[in-house]
N, C-alpha and C positions, 0 to 999 in steps of 0.2 A: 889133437886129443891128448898123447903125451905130455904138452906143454900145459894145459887146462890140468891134466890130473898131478903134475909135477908142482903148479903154482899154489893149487886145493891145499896139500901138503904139507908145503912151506907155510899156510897161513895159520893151518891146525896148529905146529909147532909154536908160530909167536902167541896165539891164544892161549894155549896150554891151560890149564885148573881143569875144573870139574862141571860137568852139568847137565843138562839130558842127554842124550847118545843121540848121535845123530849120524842122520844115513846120505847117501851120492842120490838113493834113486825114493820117487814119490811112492805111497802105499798104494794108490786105489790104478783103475783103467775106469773110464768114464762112464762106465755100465757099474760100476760099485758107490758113486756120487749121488749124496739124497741130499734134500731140502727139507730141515726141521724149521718152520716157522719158530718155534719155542725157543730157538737158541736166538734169535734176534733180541738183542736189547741187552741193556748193563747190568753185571753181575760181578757182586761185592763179596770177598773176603775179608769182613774189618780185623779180626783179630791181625791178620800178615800184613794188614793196608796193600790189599791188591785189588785191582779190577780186571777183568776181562770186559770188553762192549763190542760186540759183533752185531757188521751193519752191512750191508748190501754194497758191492764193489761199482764203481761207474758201469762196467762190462757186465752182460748180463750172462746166465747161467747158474748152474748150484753151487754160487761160492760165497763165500763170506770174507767179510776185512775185518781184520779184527787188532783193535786197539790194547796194549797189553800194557797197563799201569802198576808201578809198587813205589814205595816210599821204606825206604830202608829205616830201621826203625833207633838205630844208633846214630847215624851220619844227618837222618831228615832228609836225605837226597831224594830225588824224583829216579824217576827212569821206566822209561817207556819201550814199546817195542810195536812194531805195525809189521802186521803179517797177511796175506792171502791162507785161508784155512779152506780145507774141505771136509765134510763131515762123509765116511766111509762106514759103507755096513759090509761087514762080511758076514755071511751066514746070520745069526743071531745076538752080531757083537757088532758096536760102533766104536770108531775111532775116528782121531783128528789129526789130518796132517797137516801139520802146521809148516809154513813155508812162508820167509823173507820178503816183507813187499819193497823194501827197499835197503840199499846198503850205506854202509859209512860215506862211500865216495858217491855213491850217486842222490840223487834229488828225492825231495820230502815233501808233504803238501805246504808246509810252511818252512821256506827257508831259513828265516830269524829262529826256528828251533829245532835246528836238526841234530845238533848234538845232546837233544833232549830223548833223542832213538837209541839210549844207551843199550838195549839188549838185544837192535839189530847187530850190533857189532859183535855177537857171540856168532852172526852167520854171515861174513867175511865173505863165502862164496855160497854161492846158491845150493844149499843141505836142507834137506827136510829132519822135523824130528816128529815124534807121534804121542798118543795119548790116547787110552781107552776111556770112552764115554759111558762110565755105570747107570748115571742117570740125566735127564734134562729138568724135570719136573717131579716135587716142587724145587728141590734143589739140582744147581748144576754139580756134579760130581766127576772129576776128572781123575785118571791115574797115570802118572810121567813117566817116562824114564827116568832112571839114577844109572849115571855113567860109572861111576866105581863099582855097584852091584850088579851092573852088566858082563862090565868086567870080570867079575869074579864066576860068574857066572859058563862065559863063556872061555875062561882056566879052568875050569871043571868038565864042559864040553865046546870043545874048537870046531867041530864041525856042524854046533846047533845052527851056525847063519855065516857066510861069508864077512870079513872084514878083516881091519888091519889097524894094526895102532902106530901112530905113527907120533915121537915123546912122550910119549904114557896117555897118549887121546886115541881113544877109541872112535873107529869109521865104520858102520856097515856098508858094508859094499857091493850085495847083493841084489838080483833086480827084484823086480815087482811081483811076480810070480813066487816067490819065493819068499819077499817079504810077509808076505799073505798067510804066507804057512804057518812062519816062522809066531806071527803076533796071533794068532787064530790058536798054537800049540800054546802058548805061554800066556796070554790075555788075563790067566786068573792068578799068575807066579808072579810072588811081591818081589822075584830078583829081578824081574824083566821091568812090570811097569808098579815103583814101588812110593812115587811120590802122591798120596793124596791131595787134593784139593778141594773143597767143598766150598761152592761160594753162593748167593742169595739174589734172587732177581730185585734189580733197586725199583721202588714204587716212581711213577713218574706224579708230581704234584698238577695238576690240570694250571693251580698258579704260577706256577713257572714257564708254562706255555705259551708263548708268542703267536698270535693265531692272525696271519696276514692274509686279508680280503682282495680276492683279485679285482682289477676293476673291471666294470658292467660293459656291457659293449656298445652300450651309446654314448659311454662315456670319455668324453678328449680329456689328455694330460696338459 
């Protein structure tokens, strides 16, 4: 366990910048895990050129995969990100914890583009980060964490949540129980979760559908 949280560490340090806060341990216990049919399907932010597309994982239960797209809008570059998410209701608030489906060194669904998973490479080792869900319908509305206003945040109060910075990277590091609190006391503070997102469910065109006919069962190939 030592060596696991000693390697964690080391990896925050080469990462180093800035960008959602990210925590050791998950938000929800499986009695907190709901299934919004509504958040299935592609959902566009053109002004940032981003996507979110959350789809049904092979394994079954209330999880979602979700495919996370942007196009940088200086460079033209792609960059992608595939995550396991779960959608979290506390009391009268939803969240998403968002969680790594795969990493730099391990395997992709397409090998020829795996270093097209540029923003799994912000989660190095297995970290969850979060996201309150203001709304699903008609738009989806998300709000992130900002690691520097967290930071600031919690220089102001060190005892609102366990964590540690470790090169000027902030880690929470408190469990689940306590994560709960912590996003449930602060869910509506622009210092905790301070990144909007607002993006558009995409129409699907019926012509773009490829609709394959099983064969009949009297029928030989």
């Amino acid at each position: 366990m030592k060596t696991k949280k000693a390697l964690f560490y080391l990896l925050l340090c080469i990462i180093g910048g800035c960008g959602p806060t990210l925590s050791l341990h998950q938000l929800y216990y499986e009695k907190d895990v709901v299934l919004d049919q509504r958040l299935f399907g592609r959902w566009d932010n053109e002004p940032n050129k981003i996507t979110m597309e959350f789809t049904s994982p092979e394994k079954e239960g209330k999880t979602y995969r979700l495919i996370y797209t942007s196009i940088d809008n200086d460079s033209k570059k792609l960059g992608k990100g595939l995550f396991t998410v779960h959608l979290v209701k506390l009391k009268d608030k939803l969240f998403l914890d968002i969680f790594p489906e795969g990493f730099p060194c391990g395997k992709f669904d397409d090998p020829n583009d795996e270093m097209k998973w540029f923003y799994n490479t912000f989660f190095i080792m297995p970290v969850h980060t979060f996201a309150v869900v203001d709304s699903i319908e008609p738009q989806l509305k998300l709000r992130l964490t900002d690691d520097d206003k967290m930071k600031e945040l919690l220089e102001k109060d060190p005892n609102a949540i366990k964590h540690e910075m470790v090169n000027d990277r902030l880690v929470l590091t408190d469990d689940t129980a306590e994560l709960q609190k912590f996003v449930l006391k602060y869910a509506d503070n622009e210092d905790v979760f301070s990144n909007e997102l607002i993006l558009k469910k995409s129409e699907i065109r019926k012509s773009n559908i490829k609709i394959v006919e099983p064969p009949s069962a009297g029928k030989k190939n």
